[in-house]
N, C-alpha and C positions, 0 to 999 in steps of 0.2 A: 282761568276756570279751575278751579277746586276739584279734588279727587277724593275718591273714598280710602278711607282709611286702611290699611291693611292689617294692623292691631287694634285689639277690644273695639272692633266693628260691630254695633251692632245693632242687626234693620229694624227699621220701624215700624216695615208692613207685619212683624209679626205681634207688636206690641196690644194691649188687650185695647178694645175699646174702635182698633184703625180698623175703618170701612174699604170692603173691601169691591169692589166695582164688577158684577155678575156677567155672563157676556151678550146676558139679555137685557143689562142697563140697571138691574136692581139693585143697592147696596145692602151691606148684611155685615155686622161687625165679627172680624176675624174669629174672635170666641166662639161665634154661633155658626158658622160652616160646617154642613152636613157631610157623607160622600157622596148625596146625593146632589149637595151644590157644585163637587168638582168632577163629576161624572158627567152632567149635565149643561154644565159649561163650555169645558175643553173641545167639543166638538164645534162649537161657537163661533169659538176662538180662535184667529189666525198667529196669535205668539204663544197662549198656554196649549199645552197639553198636557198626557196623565201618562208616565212613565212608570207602570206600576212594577213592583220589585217587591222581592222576597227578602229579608235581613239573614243572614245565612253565619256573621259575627259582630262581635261589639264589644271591645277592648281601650276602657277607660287610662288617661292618664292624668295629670293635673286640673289640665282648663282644656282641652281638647279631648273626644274619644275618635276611635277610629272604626268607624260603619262599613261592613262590607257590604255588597248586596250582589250582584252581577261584575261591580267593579266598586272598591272600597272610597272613601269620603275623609275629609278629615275635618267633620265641624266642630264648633266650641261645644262645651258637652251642655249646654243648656238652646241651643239651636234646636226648634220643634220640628218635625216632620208627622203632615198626615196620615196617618194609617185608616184605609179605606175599614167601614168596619168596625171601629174603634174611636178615632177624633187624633186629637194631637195628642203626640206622644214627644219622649225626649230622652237624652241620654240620661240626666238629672232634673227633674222631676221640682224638686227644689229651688235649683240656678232658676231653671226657667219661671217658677211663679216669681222669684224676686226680680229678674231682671224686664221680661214683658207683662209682667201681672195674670199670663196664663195658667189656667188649672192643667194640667198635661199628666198623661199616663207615663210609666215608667216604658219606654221601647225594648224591644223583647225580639229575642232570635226565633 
């Protein structure tokens, strides 16, 4: 059985276009998720939930930034995270249209 990569991993649920499975059975392609599709769901849901968080820093290095929130993260800086509120956001704005085809906000403390 094959494992995931541990270098230049990079998922494909966030890729533009992947449908993403509601937890009332609807599908809705990643682009178009509301907060109101992940407020609405997670209660749904017996494996998603909505851990919501404050950005408090965010300290850019090469190909990685490092996110604080309640406790710090270290994603690829083009890795998107929802911000309720707003839509998807990213460390780089840029990586991420080129690498998932996502429009994404710049993420912001």
């Amino acid at each position: 059985m094959g494992k995931l990569p541990t270098k230049n991993y990079i998922p494909s649920h966030f890729m533009k276009g992947t449908l993403i499975q509601m937890a009332n059975g609807r599908l809705k392609k990643v682009e178009d998720l509301s907060s109101d599709d992940f407020l609405l769901s997670a209660p749904l849901s017996r494996v998603f939930n909505i851990d919501t968080s404050v950005v408090v820093e965010i300290a850019k290095a090469s190909t990685l930034a490092r996110v604080t929130f309640a406790a710090t993260i270290e994603p690829q800086l083009e890795l998107p995270f929802f911000v309720l509120g707003k839509g998807w956001s990213s460390c780089d704005p840029h990586r991420t249209q080129a690498t998932y085809g996502l429009e994404v906000q710049q993420l912001k403390v």
